[in-house]
N, C-alpha and C positions, 0 to 999 in steps of 0.2 A: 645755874641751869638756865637754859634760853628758853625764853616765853614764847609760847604757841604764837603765830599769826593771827590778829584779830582784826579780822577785816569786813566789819559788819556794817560798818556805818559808810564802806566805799559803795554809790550806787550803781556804777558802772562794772557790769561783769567784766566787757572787754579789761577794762582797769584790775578788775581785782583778778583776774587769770595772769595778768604781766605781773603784776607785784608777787603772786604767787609762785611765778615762774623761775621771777628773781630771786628767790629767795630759795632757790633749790639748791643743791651742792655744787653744779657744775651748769650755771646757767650759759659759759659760751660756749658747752657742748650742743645747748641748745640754736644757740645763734649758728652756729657751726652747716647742723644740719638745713637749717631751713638752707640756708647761703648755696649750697652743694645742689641741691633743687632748684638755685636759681629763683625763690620765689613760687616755684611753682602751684598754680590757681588751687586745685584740687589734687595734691599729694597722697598717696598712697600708704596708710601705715602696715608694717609688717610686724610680727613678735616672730621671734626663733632664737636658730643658734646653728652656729659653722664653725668646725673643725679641722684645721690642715695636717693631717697624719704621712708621716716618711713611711713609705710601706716597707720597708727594708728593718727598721726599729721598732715601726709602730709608735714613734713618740710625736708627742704632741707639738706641731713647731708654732701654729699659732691658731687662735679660737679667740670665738668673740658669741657674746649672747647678748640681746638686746635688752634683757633684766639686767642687766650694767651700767645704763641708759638714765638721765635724769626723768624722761619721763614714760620707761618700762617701753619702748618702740622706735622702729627706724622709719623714716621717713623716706622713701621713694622716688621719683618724677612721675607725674600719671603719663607724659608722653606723647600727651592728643598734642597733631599737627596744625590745628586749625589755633589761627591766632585769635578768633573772640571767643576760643573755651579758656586756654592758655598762653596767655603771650610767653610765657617763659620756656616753654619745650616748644613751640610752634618756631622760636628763633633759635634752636639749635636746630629744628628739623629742615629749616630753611638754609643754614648754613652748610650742614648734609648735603642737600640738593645742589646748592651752590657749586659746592665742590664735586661732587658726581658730573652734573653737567659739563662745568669747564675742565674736569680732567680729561672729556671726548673732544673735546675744542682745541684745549692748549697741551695736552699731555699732564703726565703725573699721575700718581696713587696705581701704578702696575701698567699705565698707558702710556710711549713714546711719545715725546715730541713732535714727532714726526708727523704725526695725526694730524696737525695745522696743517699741512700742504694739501691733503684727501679732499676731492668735492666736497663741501658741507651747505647744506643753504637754512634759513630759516622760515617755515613756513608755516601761516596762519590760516584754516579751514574753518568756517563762517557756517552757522545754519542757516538754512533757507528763510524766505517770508512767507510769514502766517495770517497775515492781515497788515494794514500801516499803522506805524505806530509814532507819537511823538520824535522828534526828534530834533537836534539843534548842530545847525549846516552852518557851515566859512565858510568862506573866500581862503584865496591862499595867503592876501594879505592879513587875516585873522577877521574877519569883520563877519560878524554874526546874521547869520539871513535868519528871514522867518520861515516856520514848521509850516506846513500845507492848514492847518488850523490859521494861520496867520497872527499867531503870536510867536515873538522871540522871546525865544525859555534862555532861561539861565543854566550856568552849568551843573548847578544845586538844585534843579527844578523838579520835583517828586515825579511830576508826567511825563515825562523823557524817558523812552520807552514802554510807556502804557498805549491800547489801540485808540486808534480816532473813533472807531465804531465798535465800542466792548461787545455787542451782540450781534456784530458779524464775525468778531474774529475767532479763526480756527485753535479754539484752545484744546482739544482733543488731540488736532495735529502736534501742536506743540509738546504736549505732555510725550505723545509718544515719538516723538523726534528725539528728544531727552531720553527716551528711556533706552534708543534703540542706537544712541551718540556710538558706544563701544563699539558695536557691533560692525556700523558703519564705517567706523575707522578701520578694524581690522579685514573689513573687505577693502576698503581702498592700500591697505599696504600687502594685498593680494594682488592688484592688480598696478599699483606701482613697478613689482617686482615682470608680472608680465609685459606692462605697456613698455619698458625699461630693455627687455627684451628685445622686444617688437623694432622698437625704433635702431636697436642696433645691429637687428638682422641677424638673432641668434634665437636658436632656441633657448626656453627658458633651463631647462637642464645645463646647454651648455653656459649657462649665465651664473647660476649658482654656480660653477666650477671656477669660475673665474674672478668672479666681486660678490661682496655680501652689503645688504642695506641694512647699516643700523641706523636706530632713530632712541631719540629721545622725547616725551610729550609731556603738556600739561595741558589742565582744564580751566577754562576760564568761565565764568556767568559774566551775561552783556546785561544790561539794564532791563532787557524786557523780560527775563530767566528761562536764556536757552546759553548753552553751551556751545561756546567753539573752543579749536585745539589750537595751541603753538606748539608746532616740532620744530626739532632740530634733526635734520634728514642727513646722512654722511653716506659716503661707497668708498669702502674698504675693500682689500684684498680676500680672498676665500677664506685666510685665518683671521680674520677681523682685522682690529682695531691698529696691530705691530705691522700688518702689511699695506702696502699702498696699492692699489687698485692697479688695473691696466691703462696707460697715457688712454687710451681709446675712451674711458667710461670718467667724460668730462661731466664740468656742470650744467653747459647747456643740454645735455643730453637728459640727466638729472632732472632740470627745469621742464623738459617738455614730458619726458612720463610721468611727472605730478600731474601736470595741467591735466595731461590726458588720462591718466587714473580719477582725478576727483572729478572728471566728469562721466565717469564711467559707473562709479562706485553707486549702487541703489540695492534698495532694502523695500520689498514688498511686504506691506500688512493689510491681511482681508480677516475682516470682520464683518458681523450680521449688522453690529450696535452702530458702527462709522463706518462702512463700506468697505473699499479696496483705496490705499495710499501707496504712493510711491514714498519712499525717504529718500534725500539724495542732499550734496553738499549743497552752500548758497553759491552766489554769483561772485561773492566775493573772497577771491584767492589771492591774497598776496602771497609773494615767491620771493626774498631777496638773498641774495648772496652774503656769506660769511666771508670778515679779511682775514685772509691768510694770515699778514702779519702784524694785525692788532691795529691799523693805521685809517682801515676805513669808517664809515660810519657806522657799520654793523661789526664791533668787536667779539671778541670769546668772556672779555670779562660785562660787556651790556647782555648779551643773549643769558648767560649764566644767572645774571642775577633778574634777570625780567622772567625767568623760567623760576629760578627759587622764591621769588615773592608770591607768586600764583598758585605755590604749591603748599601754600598754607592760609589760602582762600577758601571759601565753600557758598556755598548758596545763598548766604547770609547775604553777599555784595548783592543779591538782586533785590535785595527787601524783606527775606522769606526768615524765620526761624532757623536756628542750627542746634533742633534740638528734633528728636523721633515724635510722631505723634499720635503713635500707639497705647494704645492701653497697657501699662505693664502686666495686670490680671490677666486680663483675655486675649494679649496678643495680638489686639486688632480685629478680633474675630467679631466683638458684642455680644459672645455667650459663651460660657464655661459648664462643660462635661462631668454631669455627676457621676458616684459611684456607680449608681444604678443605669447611665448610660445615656440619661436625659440630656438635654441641652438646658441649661438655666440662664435668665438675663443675668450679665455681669452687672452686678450691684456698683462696681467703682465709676464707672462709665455707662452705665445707665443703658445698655444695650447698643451706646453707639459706635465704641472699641476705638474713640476718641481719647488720648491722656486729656485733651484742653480741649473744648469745644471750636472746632474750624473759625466759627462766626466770631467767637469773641479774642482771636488773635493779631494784635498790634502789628496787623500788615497792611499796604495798601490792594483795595479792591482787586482787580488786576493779577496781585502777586495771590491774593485768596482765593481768585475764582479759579486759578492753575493747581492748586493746591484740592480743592474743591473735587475739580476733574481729574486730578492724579489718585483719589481717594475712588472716586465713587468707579474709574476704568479698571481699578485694579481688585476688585470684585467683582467682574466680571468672567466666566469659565476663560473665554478665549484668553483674557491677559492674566489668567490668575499665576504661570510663571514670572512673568515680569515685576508680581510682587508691587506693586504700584501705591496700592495704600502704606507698604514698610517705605519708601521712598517718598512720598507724598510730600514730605518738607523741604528735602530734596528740589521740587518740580520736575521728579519723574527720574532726572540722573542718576543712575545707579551703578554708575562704572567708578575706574580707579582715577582719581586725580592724578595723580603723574603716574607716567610707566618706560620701560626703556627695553632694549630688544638685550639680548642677552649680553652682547658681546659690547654691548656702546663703550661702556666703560667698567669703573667698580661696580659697587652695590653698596647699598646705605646699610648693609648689617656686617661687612665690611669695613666701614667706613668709624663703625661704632663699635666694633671689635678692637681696631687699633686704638678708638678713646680708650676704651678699657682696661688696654692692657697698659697702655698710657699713667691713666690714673693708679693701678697695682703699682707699676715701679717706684712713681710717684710715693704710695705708701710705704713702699719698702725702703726707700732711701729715708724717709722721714720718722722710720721707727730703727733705723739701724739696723735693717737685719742683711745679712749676708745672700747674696745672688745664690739662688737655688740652685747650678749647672745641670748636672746629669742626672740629678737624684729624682725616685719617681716618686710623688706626693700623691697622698690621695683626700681628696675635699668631701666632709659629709655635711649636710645641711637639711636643716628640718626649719621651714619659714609655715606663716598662717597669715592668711589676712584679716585685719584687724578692724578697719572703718577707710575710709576717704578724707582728706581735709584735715583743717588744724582746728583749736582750740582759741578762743576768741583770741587770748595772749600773742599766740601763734600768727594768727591771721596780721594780726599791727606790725610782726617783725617781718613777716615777708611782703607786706603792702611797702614797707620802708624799701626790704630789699630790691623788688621790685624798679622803685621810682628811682634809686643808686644807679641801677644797671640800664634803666633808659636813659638816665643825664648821661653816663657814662658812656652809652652808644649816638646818642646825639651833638656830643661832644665831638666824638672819635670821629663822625660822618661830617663835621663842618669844620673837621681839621683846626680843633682851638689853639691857637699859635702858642698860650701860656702854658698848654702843656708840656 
């Protein structure tokens, strides 16, 4: 008879949950699953059961219940994009994007080829200045000039993008420049499609009849935590993406209804608390052209992947938190509604509807006092849509980080459909089971969610897994000749 595990005298839980784990019946089911997650930071556990029924027999062709499992659950991806929650789904969501964007550049995934030849340009929209702020200026030969401060910062230099005069600069503006980023864009690719028009001496009706503008976008945070966009802009024919536009609707025509939209494009906010403001893009518009046939400086495989790296960024590049910083009690409120209809101070947060107190978070000043003013504007009646304190970590951004017009190309659910069914074949070839053709199945499942995350054990195999799959990707990116 085999002796119980006696693991009294191992001081290390992490230790004793691995030895534990090993000593289960089937511990490379366990290896198994983390592997399949990729590592994934904070995994998702599920208990249930699924059943694949022939509805013609009603017999059971295959079922699986996660009490089968060495340790009673299935393990998940959680899925967050943002790579300091989870590097491990943030580089499949990256790789997603990757290929979404270059299937509008190069074709593929349901898009022609053909789609290289269509206008496309790349273009980066800048927000305005809020005040001066550090910053670190070249030559074209590289050679480092000094900041209007008159020191030369380094490229590592924390003040590089913080203001020269903290108590003059417009941090109210900024917060809501941030807030109002979407907004702005989707008037300026209102009046893209007009100025676009305009300059080709058609009405806009008959414009839509003739070419459609897709775009593809992402959001970038600049070192002082404002937001600009990089699109990628295309002029298709009326059916999208499979038609080519009319020889008439070039690129310079392109080129000039940008310029002349993002100088058009403004967003009025009046308020008692901060006035009346204009919003409007900055001065700085770059516009470059897309090569056709891969050979220029601006490729479909550099655009592609400069857009899928940014699309698993967040606010965090400016300094700030990438985490809410709401009360989960009160919602942010600082008082919670009793039975009887009263308002009570929220005991967790102490009335201030703070999860962490603002003051004592590991940011710089600068990146706190936006944070600060994204809290205390979004308590106010006028901005209380804007919801300003639920974005506060944010610095006020509260739109989508990438987005794409319908027709650009695929769709990343899409894109994660064909994994899927991908992966299914894949099972089905490796259990032997016979290709299902015409027969109608029918799938029941009854799942529950169980907790987040692993078990110390757990955490040490996917930490391993993890650092596998980066050597393994940094390998692949410096082309190791031994392999």
């Amino acid at each position: 008879m085999k002796r119980p595990l006696d693991l009294r005298h191992v001081a290390s839980l992490t230790l004793r949950d691995l030895i534990e784990l090993a000593h289960l019946p089937n511990f490379d089911r366990i290896h198994d699953q983390i592997n399949r997650v990729r590592g994934c930071t904070r995994p998702v556990q599920l208990v249930g059961t699924t059943q694949t029924l022939d509805t013609t027999t009603n017999a059971v062709l295959r079922s699986y219940s996660t009490a089968d499992e060495p340790t009673g659950r299935l393990l998940t991806a959680c899925g967050n994009r943002r790579s300091s929650r989870c590097p491990a789904c943030s580089r499949l969501y990256a790789a997603d994007t990757y290929h979404l964007i270059k299937a509008g550049l190069s074709g593929g995934k349901t898009v022609p080829d053909t789609v290289r030849t269509h206008p496309r340009v790349f273009v980066t929209l800048t927000a305005p200045s809020f005040g001066p702020v550090h910053n670190r200026r070249t030559t074209n030969a590289g050679k480092n000039l000094p900041c209007r401060c008159g020191t030369h910062h380094g490229a590592d230099d924390p003040a590089l993008g913080t203001p020269l005069s903290p108590a003059t600069y417009d941090y109210a503006g900024a917060v809501l420049w941030n807030a109002h980023a979407g907004a702005l864009w989707a008037r300026f690719t209102t009046y893209l499609r007009r100025k676009l028009a305009a300059h080709l001496g058609m009405t806009q009706k008959a414009l839509n009849a003739s070419l459609r503008v897709s775009f593809a976008k992402v959001a970038e945070y600049q070192r002082r935590g404002l937001v600009h966009f990089h699109a990628v802009i295309r002029l298709d024919g009326p059916d999208g993406s499979n038609q080519a536009p009319p020889a008439w609707a070039t690129t310079d025509a392109l080129t000039h209804a940008i310029k002349t939209a993002a100088g058009r494009a403004v967003l009025k906010v009046v308020s008692k608390s901060v006035g009346e403001r204009e919003l409007r893009w900055g001065d700085q518009l770059d516009i470059r052209e897309i090569a056709a046939l891969g050979d220029g400086e601006l490729t479909d495989q550099k655009v592609a992947a400069y857009v899928a790296k940014y699309a698993t960024k967040s606010a965090e590049d400016s300094g700030t938190v990438d985490r809410s910083l709401r009360c989960a009690h009160c919602a942010g409120r600082g008082y919670q509604t009793g039975p009887d209809g009263f308002r009570d101070l929220c005991e967790s947060c102490e009335g201030t509807g703070q999860s962490e107190p603002i003051t004592d978070l590991p940011v710089h000043s600068h990146v706190r006092q936006m944070i600060r003013t994204a809290w205390d504007l979004g308590h106010l009646p006028e901005f209380a849509e804007l919801k300003l304190w639920k974005w506060a970590h944010m610095l006020g951004f509260r739109g989508h980080f990438s987005s794409k017009s319908r027709r650009y190309s695929t769709t990343l659910g899409a894109l994660r459909d064909a994994r899927r069914a991908w992966r299914t074949e894949q099972a089905r070839v490796a259990d032997d089971r016979p290709e299902s053709g015409e027969e109608t199945t029918l799938v029941l499942s009854h799942w529950q969610y169980l907790a987040s995350g692993y078990s110390p054990g757990e955490e040490l195999i996917a930490a391993q897994v993890r650092h596998d799959l980066t050597q393994a990707q940094r390998l692949k990116t410096e082309g190791a000749p031994w392999l």
